[in-house]
C-alpha positions, -999 to +999 in steps of 0.1 A: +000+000+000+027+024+008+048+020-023+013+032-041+016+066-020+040+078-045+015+075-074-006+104-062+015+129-064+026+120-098-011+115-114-023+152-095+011+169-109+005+148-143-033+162-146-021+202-134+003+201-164-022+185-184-045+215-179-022+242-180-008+227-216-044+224-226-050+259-222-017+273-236-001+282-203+034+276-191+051+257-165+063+290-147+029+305-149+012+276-133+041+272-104+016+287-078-003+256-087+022+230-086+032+249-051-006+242-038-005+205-055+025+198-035+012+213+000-020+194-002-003+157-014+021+166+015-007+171+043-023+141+027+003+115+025+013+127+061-023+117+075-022+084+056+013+076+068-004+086+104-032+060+101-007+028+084+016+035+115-017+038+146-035+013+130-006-013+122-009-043+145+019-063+153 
C-alpha cells in the first residue's frame, strides 16, 4: 500500500500540467499551482502515513 503513496503525487502533478498545456499556459505560470498541488499531497500522505503506522498491528 505504501509504495502506491508515490502514485498520487505524480497523477495530481501529471493532470495540473495536463491542464495548463491544454489551455496554452506555461510551466512557470502555473508554479503557484504546482506549489498548492505539493502542499496538499504533503498534508495528505502525512495523514495516511499517520493511520498505516496507529493502525498497524503487530
Amino acid at each position: 500500500m505504501i509504495r502506491l503513496f508515490a502514485l498520487l503525487p505524480l497523477i495530481t502533478f501529471g493532470l495540473w500540467w495536463l491542464y495548463l498545456y491544454h489551455n496554452g499556459w506555461t510551466i512557470k505560470q502555473g508554479m503557484k499551482g504546482f506549489k498548492i498541488i505539493f502542499i496538499i499531497n504533503v498534508v495528505v500522505l502525512g495523514f495516511f502515513t499517520l493511520m498505516y503506522f496507529v493502525t498497524k498491528v503487530e
